[in-house]
N, CA, C and O atoms as CSV, one atom per row, in Angstrom:
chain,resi,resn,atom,element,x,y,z
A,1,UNK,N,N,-65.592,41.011,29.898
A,1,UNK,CA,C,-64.282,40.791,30.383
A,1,UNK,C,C,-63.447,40.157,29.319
A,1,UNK,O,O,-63.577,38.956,29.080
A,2,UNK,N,N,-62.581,40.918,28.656
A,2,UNK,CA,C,-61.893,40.729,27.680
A,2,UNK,C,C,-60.832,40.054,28.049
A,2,UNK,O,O,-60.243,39.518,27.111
A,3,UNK,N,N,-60.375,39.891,29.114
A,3,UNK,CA,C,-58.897,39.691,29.905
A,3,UNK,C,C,-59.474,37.801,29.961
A,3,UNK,O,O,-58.589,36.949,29.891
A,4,UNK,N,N,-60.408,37.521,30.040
A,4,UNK,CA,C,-61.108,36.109,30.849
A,4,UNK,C,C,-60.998,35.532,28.754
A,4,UNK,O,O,-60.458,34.487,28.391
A,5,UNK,N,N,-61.351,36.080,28.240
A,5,UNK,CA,C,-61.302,34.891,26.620
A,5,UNK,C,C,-60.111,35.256,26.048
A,5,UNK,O,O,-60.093,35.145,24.822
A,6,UNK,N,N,-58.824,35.774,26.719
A,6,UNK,CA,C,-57.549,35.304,25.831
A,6,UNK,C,C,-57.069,36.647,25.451
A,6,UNK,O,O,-55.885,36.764,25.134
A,7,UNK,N,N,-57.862,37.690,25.445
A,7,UNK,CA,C,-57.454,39.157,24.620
A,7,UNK,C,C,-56.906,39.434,25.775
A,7,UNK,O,O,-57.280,39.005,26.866
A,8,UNK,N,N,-55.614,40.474,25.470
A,8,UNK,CA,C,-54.805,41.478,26.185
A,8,UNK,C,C,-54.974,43.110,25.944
A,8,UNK,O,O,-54.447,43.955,25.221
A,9,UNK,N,N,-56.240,43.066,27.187
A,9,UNK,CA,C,-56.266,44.888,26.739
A,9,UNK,C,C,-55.176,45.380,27.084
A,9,UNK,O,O,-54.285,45.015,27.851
A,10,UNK,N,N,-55.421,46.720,26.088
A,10,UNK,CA,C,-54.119,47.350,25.510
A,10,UNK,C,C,-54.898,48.824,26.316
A,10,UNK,O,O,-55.980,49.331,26.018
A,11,UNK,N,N,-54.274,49.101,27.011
A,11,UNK,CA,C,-54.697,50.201,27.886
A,11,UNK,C,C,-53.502,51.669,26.977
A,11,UNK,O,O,-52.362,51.388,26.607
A,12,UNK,N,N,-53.998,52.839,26.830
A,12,UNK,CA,C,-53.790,53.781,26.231
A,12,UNK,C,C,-52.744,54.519,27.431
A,12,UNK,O,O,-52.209,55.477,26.872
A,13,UNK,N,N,-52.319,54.422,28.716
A,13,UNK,CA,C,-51.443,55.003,29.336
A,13,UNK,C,C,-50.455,54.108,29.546
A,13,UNK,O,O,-49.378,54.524,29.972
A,14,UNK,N,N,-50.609,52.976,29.332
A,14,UNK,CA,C,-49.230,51.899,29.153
A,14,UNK,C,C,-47.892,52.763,28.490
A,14,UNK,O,O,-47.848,53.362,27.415
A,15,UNK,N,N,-47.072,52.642,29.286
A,15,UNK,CA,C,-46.010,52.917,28.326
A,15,UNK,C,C,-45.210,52.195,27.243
A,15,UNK,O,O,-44.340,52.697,26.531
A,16,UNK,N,N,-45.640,50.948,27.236
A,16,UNK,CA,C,-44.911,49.797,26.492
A,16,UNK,C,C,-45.489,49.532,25.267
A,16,UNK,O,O,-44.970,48.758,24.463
A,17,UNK,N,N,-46.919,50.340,24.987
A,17,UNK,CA,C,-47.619,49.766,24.183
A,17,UNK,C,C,-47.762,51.512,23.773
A,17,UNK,O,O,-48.304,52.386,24.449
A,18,UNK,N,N,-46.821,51.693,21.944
A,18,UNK,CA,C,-47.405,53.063,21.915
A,18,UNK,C,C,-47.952,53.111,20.427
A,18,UNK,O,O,-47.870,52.112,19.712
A,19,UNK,N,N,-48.397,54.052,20.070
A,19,UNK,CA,C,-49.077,53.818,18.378
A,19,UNK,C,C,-47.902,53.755,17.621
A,19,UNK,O,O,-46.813,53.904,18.175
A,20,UNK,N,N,-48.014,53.517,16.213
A,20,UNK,CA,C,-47.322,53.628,15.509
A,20,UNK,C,C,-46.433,54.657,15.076
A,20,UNK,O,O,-45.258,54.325,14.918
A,21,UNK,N,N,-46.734,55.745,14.872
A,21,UNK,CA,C,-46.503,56.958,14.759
A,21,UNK,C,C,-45.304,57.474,15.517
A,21,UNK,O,O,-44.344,58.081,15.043
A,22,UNK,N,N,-45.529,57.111,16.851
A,22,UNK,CA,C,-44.942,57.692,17.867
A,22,UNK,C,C,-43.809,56.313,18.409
A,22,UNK,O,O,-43.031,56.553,19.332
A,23,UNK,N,N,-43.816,55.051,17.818
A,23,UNK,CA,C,-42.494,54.014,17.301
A,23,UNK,C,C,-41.836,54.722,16.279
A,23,UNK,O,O,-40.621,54.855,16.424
A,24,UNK,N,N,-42.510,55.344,14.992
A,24,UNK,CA,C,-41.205,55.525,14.110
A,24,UNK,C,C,-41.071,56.799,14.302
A,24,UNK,O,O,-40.618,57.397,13.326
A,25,UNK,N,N,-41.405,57.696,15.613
A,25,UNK,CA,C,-40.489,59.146,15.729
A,25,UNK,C,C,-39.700,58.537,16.666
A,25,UNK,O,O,-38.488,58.714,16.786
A,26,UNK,N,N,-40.627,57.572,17.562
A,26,UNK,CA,C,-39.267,56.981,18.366
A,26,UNK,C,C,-37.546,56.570,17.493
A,26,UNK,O,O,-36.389,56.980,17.593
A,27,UNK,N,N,-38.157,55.726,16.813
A,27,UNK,CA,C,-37.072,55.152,16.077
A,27,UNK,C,C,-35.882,55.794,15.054
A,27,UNK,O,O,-34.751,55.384,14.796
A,28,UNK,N,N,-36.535,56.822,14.648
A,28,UNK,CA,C,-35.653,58.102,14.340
A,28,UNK,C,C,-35.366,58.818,15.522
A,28,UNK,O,O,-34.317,59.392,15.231
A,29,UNK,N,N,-35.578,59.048,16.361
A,29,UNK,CA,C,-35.008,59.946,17.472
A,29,UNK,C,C,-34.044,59.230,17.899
A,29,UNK,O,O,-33.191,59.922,18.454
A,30,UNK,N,N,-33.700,57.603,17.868
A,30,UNK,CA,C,-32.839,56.959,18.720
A,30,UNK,C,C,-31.411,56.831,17.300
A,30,UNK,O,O,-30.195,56.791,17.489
A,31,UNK,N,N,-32.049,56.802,16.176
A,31,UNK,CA,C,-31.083,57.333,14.960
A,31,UNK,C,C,-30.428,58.216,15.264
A,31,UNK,O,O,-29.347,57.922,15.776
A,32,UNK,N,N,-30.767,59.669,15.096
A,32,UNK,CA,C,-29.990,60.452,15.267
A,32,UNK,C,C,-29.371,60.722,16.793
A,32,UNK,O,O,-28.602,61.678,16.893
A,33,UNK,N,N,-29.553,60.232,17.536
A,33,UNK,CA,C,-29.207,60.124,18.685
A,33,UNK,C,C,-27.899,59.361,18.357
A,33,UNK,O,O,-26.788,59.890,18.310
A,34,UNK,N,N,-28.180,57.985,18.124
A,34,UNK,CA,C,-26.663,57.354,17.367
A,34,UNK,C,C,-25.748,57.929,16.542
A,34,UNK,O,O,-24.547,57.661,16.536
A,35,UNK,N,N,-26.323,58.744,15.818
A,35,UNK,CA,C,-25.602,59.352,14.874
A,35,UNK,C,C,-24.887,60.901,15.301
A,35,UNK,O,O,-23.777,61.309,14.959
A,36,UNK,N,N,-25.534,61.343,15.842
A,36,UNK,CA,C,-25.362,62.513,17.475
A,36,UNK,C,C,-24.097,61.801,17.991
A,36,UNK,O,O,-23.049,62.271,17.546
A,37,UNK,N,N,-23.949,60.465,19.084
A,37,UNK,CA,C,-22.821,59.833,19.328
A,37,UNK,C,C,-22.114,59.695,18.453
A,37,UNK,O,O,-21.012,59.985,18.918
A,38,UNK,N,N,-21.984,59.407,17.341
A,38,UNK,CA,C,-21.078,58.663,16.266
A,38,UNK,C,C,-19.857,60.399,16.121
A,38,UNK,O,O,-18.634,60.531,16.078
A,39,UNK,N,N,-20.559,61.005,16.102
A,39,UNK,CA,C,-20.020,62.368,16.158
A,39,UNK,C,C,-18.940,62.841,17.341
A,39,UNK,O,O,-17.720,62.999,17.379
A,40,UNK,N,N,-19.758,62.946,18.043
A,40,UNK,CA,C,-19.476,62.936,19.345
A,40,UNK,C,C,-17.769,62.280,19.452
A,40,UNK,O,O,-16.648,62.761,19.622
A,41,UNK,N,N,-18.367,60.900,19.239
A,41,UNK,CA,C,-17.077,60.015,19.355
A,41,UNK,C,C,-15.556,59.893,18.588
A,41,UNK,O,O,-14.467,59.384,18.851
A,42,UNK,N,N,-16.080,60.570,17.629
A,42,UNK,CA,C,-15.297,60.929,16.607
A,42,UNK,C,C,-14.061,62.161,16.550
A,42,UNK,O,O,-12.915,62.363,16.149
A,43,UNK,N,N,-15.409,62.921,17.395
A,43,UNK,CA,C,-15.061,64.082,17.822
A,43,UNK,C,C,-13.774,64.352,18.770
A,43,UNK,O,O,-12.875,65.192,18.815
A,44,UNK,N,N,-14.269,62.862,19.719
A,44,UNK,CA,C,-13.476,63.092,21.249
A,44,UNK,C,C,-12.370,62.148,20.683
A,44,UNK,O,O,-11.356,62.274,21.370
A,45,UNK,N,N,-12.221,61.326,19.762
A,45,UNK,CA,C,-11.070,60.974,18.768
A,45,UNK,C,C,-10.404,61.532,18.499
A,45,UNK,O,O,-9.285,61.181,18.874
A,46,UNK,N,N,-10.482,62.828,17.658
A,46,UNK,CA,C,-9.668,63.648,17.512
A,46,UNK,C,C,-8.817,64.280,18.047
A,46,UNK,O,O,-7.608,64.435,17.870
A,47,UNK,N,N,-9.995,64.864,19.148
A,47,UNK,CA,C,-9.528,65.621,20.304
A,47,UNK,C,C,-8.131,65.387,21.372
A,47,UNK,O,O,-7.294,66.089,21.940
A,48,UNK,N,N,-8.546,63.669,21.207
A,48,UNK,CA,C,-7.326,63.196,21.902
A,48,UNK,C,C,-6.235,63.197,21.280
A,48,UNK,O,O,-5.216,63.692,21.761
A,49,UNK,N,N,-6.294,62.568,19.964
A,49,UNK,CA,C,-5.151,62.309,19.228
A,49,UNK,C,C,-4.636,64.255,18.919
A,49,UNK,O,O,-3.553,64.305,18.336
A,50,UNK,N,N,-4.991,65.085,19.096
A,50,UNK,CA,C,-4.657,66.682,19.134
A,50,UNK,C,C,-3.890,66.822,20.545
A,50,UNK,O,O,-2.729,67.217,20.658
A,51,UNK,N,N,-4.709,66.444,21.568
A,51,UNK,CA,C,-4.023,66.224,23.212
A,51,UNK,C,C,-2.450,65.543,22.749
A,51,UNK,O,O,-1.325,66.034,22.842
A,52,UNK,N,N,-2.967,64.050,22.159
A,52,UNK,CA,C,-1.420,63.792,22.307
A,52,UNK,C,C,-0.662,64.307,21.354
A,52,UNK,O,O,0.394,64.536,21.944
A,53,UNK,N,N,-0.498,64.723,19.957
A,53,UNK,CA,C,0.316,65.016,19.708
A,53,UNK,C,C,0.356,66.558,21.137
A,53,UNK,O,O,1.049,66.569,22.154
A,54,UNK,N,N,-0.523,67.523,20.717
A,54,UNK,CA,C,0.563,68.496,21.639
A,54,UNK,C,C,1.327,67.939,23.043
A,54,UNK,O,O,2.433,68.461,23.184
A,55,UNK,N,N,1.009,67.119,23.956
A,55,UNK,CA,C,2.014,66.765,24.605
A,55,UNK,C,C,2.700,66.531,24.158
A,55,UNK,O,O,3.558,67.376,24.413
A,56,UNK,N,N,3.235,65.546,23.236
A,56,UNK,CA,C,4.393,65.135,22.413
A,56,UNK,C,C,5.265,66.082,22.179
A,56,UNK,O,O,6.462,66.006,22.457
A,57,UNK,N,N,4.499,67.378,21.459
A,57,UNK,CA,C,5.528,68.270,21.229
A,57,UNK,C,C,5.740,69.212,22.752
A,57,UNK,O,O,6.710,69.823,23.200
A,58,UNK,N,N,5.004,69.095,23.021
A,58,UNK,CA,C,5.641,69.765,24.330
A,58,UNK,C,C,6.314,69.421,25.352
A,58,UNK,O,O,6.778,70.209,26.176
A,59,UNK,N,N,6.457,67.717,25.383
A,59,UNK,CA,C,7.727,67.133,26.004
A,59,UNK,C,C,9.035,67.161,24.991
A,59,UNK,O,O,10.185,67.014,25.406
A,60,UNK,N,N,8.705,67.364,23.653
A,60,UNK,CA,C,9.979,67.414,22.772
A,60,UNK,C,C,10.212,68.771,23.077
A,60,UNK,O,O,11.065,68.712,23.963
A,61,UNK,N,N,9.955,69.978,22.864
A,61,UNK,CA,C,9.801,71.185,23.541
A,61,UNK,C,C,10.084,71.715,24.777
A,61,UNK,O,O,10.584,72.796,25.086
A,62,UNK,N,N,9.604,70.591,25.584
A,62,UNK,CA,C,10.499,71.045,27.226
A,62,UNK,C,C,12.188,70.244,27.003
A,62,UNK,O,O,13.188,70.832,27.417
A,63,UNK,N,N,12.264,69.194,26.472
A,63,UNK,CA,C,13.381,68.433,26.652
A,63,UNK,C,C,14.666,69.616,26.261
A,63,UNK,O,O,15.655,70.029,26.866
A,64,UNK,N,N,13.946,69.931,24.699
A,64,UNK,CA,C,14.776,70.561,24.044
A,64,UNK,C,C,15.564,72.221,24.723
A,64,UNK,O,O,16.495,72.896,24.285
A,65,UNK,N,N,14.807,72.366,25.749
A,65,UNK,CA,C,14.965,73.610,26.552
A,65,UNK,C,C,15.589,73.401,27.558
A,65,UNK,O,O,16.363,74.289,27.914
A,66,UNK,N,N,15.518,72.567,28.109
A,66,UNK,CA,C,16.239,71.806,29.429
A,66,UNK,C,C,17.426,71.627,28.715
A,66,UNK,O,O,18.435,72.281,28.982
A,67,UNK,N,N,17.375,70.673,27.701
A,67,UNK,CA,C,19.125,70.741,27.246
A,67,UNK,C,C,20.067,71.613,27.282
A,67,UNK,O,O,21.210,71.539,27.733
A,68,UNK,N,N,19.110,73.037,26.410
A,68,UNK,CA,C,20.026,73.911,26.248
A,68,UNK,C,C,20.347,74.621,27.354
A,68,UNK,O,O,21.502,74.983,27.578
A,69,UNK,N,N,19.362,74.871,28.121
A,69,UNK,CA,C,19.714,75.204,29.417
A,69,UNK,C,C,20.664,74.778,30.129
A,69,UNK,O,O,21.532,75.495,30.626
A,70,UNK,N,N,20.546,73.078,30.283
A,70,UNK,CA,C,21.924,72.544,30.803
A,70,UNK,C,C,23.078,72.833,30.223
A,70,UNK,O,O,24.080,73.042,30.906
A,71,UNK,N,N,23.091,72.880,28.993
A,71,UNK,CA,C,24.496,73.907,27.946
A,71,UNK,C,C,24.881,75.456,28.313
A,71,UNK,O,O,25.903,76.142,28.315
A,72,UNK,N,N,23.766,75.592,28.561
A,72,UNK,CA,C,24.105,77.516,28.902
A,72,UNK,C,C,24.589,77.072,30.325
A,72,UNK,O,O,25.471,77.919,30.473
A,73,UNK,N,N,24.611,76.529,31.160
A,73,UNK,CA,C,25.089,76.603,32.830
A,73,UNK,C,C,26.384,76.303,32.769
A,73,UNK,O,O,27.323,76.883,33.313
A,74,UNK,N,N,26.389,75.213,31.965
A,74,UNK,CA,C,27.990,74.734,31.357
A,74,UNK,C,C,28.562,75.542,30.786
A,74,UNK,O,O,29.791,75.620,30.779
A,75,UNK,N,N,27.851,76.250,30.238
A,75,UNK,CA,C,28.904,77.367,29.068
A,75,UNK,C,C,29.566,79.159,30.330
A,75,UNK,O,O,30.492,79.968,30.358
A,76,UNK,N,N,28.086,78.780,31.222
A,76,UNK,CA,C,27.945,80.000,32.369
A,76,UNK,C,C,29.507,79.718,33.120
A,76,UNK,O,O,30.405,80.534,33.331
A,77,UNK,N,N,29.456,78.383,33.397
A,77,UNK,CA,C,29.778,77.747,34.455
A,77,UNK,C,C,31.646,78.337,33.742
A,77,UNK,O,O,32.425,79.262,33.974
A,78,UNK,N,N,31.617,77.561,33.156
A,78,UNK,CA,C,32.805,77.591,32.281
A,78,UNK,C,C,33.628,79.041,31.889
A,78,UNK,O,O,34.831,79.232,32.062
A,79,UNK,N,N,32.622,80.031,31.301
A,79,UNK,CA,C,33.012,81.008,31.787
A,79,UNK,C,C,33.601,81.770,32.524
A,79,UNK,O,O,34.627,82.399,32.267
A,80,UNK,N,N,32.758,81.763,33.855
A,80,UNK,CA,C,33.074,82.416,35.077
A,80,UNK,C,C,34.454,81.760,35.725
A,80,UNK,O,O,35.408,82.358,36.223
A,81,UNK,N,N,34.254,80.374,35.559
A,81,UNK,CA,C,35.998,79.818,35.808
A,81,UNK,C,C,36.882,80.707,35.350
A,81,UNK,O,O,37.592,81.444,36.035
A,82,UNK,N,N,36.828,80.624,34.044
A,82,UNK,CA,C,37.856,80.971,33.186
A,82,UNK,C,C,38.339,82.656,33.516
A,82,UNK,O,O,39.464,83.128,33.351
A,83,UNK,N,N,36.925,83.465,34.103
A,83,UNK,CA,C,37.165,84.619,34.168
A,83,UNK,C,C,37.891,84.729,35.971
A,83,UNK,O,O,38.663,85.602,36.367
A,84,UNK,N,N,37.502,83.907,36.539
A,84,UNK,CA,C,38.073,83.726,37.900
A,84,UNK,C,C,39.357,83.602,37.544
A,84,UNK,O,O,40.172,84.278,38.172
A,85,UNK,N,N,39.866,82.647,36.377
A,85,UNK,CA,C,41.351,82.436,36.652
A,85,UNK,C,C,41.869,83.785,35.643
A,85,UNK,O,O,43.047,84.095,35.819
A,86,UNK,N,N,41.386,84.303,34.994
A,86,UNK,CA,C,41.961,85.970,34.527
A,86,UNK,C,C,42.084,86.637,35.795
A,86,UNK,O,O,43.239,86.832,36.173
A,87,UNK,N,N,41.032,87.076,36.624
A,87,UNK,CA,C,41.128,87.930,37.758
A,87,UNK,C,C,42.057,87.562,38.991
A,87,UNK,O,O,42.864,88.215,39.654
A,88,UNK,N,N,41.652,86.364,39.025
A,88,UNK,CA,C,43.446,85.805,39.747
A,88,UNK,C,C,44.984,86.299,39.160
A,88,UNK,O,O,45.828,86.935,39.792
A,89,UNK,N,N,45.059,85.883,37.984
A,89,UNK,CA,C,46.287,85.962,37.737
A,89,UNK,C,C,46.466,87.776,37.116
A,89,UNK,O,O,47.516,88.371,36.873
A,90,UNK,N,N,45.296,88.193,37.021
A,90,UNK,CA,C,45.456,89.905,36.889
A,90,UNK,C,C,45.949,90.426,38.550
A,90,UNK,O,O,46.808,91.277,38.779
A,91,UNK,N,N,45.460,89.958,39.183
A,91,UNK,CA,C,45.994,90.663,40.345
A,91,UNK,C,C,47.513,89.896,40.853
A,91,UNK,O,O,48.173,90.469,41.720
A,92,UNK,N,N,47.781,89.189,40.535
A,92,UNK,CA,C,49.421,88.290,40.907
A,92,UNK,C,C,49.793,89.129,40.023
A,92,UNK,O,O,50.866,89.607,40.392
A,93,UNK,N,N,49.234,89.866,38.350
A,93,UNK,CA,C,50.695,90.544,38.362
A,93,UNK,C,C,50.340,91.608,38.728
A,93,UNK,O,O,51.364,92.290,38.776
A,94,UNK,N,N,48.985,92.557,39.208
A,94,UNK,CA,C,49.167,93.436,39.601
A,94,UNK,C,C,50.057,93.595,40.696
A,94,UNK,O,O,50.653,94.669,40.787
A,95,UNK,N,N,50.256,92.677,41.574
A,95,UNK,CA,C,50.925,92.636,43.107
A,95,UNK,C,C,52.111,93.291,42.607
A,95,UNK,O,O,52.567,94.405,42.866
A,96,UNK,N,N,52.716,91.931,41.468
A,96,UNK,CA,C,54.076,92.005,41.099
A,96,UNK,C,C,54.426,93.239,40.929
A,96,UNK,O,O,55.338,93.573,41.685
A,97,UNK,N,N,53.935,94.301,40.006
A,97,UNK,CA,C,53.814,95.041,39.396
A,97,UNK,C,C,54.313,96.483,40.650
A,97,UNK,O,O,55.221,97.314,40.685
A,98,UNK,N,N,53.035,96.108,41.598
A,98,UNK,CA,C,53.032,96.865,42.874
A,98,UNK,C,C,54.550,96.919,43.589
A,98,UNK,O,O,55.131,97.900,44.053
A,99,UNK,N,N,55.025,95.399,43.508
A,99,UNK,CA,C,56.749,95.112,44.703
A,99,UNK,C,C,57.110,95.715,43.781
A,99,UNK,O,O,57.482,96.832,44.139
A,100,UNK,N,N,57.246,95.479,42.199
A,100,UNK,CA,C,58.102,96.540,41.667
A,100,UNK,C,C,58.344,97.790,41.653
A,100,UNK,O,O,59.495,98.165,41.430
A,101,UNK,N,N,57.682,98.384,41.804
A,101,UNK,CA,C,57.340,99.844,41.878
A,101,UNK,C,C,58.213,100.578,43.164
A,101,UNK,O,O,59.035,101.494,43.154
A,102,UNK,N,N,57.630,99.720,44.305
A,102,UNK,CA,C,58.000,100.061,45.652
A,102,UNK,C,C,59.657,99.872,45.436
A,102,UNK,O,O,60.360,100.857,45.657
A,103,UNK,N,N,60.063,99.061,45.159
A,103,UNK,CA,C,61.823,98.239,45.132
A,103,UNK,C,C,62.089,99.356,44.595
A,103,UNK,O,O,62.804,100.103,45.261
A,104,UNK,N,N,61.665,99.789,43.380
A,104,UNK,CA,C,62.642,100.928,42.472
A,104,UNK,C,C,62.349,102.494,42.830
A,104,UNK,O,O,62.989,103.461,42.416
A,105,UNK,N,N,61.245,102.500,43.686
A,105,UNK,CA,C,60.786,103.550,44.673
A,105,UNK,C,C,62.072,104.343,45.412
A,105,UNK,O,O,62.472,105.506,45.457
A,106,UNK,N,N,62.599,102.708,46.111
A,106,UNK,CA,C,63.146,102.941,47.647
A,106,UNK,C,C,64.654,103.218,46.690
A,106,UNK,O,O,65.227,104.301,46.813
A,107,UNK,N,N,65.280,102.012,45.632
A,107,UNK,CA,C,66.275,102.535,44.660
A,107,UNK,C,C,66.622,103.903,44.467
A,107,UNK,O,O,67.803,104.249,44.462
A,108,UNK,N,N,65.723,104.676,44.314
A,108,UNK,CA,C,65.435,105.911,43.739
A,108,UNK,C,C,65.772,106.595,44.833
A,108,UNK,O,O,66.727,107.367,44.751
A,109,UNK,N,N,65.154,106.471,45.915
A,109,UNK,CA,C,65.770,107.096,47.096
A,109,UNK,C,C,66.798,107.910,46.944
A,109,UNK,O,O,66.926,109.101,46.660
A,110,UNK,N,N,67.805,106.663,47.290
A,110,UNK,CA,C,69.383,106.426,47.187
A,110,UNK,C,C,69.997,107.834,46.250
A,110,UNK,O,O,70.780,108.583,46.834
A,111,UNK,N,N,69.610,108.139,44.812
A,111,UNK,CA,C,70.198,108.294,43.917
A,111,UNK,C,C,70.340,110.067,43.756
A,111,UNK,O,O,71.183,110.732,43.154
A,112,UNK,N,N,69.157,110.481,44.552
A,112,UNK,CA,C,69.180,111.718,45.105
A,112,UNK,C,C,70.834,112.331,45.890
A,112,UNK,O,O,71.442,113.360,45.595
A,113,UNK,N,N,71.233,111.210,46.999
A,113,UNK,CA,C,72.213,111.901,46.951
A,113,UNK,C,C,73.355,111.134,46.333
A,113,UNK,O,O,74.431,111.677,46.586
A,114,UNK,N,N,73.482,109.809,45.445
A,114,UNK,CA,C,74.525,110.005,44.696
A,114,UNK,C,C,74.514,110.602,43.530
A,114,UNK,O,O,75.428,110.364,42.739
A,115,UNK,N,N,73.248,111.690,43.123
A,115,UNK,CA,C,73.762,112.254,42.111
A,115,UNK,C,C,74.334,114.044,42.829
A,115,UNK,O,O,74.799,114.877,42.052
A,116,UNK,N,N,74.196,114.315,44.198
A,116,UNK,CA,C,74.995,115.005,44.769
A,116,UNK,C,C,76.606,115.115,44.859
A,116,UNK,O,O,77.505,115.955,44.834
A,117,UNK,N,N,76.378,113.654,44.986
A,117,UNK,CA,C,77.941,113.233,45.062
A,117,UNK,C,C,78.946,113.380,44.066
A,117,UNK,O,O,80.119,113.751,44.101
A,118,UNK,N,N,77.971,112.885,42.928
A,118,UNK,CA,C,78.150,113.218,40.985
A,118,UNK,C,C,78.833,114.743,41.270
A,118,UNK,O,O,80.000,115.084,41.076
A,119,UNK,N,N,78.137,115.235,41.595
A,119,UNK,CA,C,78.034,117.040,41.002
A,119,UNK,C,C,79.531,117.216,42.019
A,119,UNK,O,O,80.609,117.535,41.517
A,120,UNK,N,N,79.391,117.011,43.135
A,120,UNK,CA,C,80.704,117.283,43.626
A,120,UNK,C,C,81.869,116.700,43.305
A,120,UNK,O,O,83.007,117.159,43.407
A,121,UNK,N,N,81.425,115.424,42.821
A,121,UNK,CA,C,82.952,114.748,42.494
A,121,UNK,C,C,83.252,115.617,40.841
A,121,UNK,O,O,84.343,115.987,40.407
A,122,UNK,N,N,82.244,115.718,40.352
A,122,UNK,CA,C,82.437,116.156,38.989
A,122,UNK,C,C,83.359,117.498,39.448
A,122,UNK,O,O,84.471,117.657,38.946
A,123,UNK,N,N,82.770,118.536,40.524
A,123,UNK,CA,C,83.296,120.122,40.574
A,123,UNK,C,C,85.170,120.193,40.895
A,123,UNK,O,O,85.969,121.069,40.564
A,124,UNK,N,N,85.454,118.553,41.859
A,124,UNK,CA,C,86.692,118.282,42.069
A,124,UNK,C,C,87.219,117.845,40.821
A,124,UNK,O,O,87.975,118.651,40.279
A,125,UNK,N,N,87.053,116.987,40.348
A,125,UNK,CA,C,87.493,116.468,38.919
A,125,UNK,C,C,87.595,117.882,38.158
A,125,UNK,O,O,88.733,118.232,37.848
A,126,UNK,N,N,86.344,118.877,37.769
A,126,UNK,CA,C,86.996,120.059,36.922
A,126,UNK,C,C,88.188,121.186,37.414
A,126,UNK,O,O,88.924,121.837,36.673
A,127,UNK,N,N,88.130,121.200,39.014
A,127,UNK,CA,C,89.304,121.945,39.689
A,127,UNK,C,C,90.599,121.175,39.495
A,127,UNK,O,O,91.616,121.836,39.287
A,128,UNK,N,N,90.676,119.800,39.541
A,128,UNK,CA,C,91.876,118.839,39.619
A,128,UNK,C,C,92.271,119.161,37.523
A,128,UNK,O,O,93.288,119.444,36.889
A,129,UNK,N,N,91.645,119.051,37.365
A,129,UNK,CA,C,91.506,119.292,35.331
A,129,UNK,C,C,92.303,121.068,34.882
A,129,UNK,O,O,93.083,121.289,33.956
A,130,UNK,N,N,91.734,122.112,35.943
A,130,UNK,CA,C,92.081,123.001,35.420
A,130,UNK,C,C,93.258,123.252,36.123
A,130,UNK,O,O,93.970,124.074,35.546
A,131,UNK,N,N,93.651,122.879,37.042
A,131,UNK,CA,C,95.245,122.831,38.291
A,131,UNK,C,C,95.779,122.246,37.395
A,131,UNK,O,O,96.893,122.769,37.386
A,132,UNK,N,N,95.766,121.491,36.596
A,132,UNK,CA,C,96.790,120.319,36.075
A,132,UNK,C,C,96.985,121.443,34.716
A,132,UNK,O,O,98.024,122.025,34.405
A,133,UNK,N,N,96.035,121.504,34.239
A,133,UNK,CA,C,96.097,122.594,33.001
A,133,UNK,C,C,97.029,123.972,33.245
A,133,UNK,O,O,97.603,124.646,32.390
A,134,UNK,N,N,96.989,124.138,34.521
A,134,UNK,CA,C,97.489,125.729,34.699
A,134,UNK,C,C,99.121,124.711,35.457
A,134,UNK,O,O,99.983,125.423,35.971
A,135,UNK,N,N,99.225,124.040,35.451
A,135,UNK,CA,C,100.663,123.633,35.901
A,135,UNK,C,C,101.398,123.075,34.685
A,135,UNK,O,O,102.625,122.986,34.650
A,136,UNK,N,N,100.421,122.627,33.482
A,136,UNK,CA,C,101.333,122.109,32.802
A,136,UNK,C,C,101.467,123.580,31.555
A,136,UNK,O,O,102.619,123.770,31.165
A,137,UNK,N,N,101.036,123.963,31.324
A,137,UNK,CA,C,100.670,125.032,30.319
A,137,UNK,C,C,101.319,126.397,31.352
A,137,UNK,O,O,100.398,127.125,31.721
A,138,UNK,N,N,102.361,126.733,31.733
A,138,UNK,CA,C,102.440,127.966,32.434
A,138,UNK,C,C,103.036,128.699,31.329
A,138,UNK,O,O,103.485,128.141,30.328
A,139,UNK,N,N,103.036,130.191,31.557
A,139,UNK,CA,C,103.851,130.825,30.580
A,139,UNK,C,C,104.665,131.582,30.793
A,139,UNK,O,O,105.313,132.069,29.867
């Protein structure tokens, strides 16, 4: 009884107790394992600082689109006013344009028979012209 004078058997399925051999593959396996993380970490370093810049640019990127957008609605906006107040005032003078037409329409009327009147007053005027001619000129 080895356990009764002070010795600590070292039992071969212990896990706490392993040969040498199999400490320094341990001890390199937990190396590159660290060094595996160190990577890793480095890695996911990057990764982020890549995350943020592209957000960055893609909130500078949305901003910059939204602006112009808000400029084009303004510029839309502005527009269509401007073309509202052409099409307004195209049809005030079309109207105008329209009473005129009609006024000098109905004018016109009229002129039908005073240019009747013309022709007859003219046919009296040339009978009154040639009476006067044949009264003053007799032979």
């Amino acid at each position: 009884m080895e356990a009764e004078n002070g010795a600590n058997p070292v039992s071969e399925t212990e896990p706490n107790h392993l040969p040498e051999s199999e400490t320094a593959s341990s001890g390199q396996k937990k190396k590159e394992i660290l060094k595996a993380l160190e990577v890793v970490e480095r890695d996911s370093v990057a990764i982020a600082e890549s995350f943020t810049s592209l957000f960055a640019s893609l909130r500078s990127n949305l901003s910059q689109v939204t602006g112009q957008s808000v400029e084009h609605m303004r510029c839309f906006n502005d527009a269509s006013g401007h073309l509202q107040e052409c099409a307004l005032d195209a049809a005030t003078k079309g109207n105008k344009y329209i009473h005129s037409c009609l006024r000098l329409n109905e004018d016109v009327k009229g002129i039908d028979a005073m240019a009747m009147q013309l022709k007859i007053l003219r046919r009296n005027v040339d009978a009154l012209d040639s009476a006067a001619n044949k009264i003053l000129f007799l032979p």
